[in-house]
VEXDREN-2710 file (C-alpha; in Angstrom, 1 decimal):
% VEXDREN-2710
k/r/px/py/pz
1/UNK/-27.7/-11.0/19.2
2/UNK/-24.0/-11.0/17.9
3/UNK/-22.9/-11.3/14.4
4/UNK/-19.4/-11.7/12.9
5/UNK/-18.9/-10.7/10.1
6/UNK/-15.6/-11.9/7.6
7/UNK/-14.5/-9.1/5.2
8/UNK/-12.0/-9.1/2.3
9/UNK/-10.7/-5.7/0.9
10/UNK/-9.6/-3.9/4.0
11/UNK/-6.5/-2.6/3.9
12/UNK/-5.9/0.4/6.1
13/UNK/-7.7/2.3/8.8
14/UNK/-9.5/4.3/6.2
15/UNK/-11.6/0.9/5.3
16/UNK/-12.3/0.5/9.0
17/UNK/-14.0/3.6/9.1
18/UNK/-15.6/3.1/5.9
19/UNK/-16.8/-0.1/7.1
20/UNK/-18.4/1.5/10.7
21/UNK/-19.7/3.7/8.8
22/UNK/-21.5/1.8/6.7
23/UNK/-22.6/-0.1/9.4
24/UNK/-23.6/2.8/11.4
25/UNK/-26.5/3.5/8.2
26/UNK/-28.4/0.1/9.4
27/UNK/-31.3/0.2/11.8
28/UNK/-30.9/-2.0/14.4
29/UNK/-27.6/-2.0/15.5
30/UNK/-26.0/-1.5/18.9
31/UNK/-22.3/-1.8/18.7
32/UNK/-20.0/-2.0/16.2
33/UNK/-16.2/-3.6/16.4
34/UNK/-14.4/-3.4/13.6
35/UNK/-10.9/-5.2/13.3
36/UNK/-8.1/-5.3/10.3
37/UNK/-5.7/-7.7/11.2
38/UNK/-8.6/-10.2/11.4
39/UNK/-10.9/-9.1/8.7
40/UNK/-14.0/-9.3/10.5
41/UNK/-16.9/-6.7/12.0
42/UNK/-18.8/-8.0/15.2
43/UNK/-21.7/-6.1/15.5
44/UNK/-24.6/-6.7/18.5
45/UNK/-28.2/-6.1/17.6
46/UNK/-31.4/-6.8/18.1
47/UNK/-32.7/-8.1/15.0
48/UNK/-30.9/-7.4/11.8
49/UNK/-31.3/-8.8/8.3
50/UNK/-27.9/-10.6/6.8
51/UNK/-28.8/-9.1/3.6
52/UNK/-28.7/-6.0/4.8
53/UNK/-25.6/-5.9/6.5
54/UNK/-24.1/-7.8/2.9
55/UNK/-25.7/-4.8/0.9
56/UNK/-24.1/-1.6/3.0
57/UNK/-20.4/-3.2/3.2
58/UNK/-20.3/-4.0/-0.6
59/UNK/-22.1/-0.4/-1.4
60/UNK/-18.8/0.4/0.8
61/UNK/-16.6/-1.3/-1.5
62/UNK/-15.7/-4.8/0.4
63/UNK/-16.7/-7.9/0.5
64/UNK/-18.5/-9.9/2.6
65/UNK/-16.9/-13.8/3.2
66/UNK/-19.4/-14.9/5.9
67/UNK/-22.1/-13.5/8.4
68/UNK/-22.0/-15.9/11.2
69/UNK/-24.6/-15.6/14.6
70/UNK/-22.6/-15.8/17.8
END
């Protein structure tokens, strides 16, 4: 399964990493592609929860626009 994900509050490649990383702490998923000039994470996973990808990017510090299923 692939999930984009549209994030506001990313600036820099700092948030990038912060965003991976956060991404990184959630069971379940594959691969992670994060990308600042479009705001958006696509992550591929098996099975994972929307509210728990929403949770570890605003513990990160960003917001989270829209989780859509690709």
């Amino acid at each position: 399964m692939k999930k984009i994900i549209s994030i506001e509050g990313m600036s820099c490649a700092h948030c990038v990493a912060h965003v991976e990383t956060a991404l990184k702490g959630i069971a379940g998923i594959d691969k992670i592609k994060v990308d600042l000039k479009k705001n958006q994470a696509e992550i591929k996973a098996e099975q994972v929860d929307d509210q728990a990808i929403r949770d570890a990017i605003t513990e990160a510090g960003y917001s989270v626009v829209a989780i859509q299923s690709a």
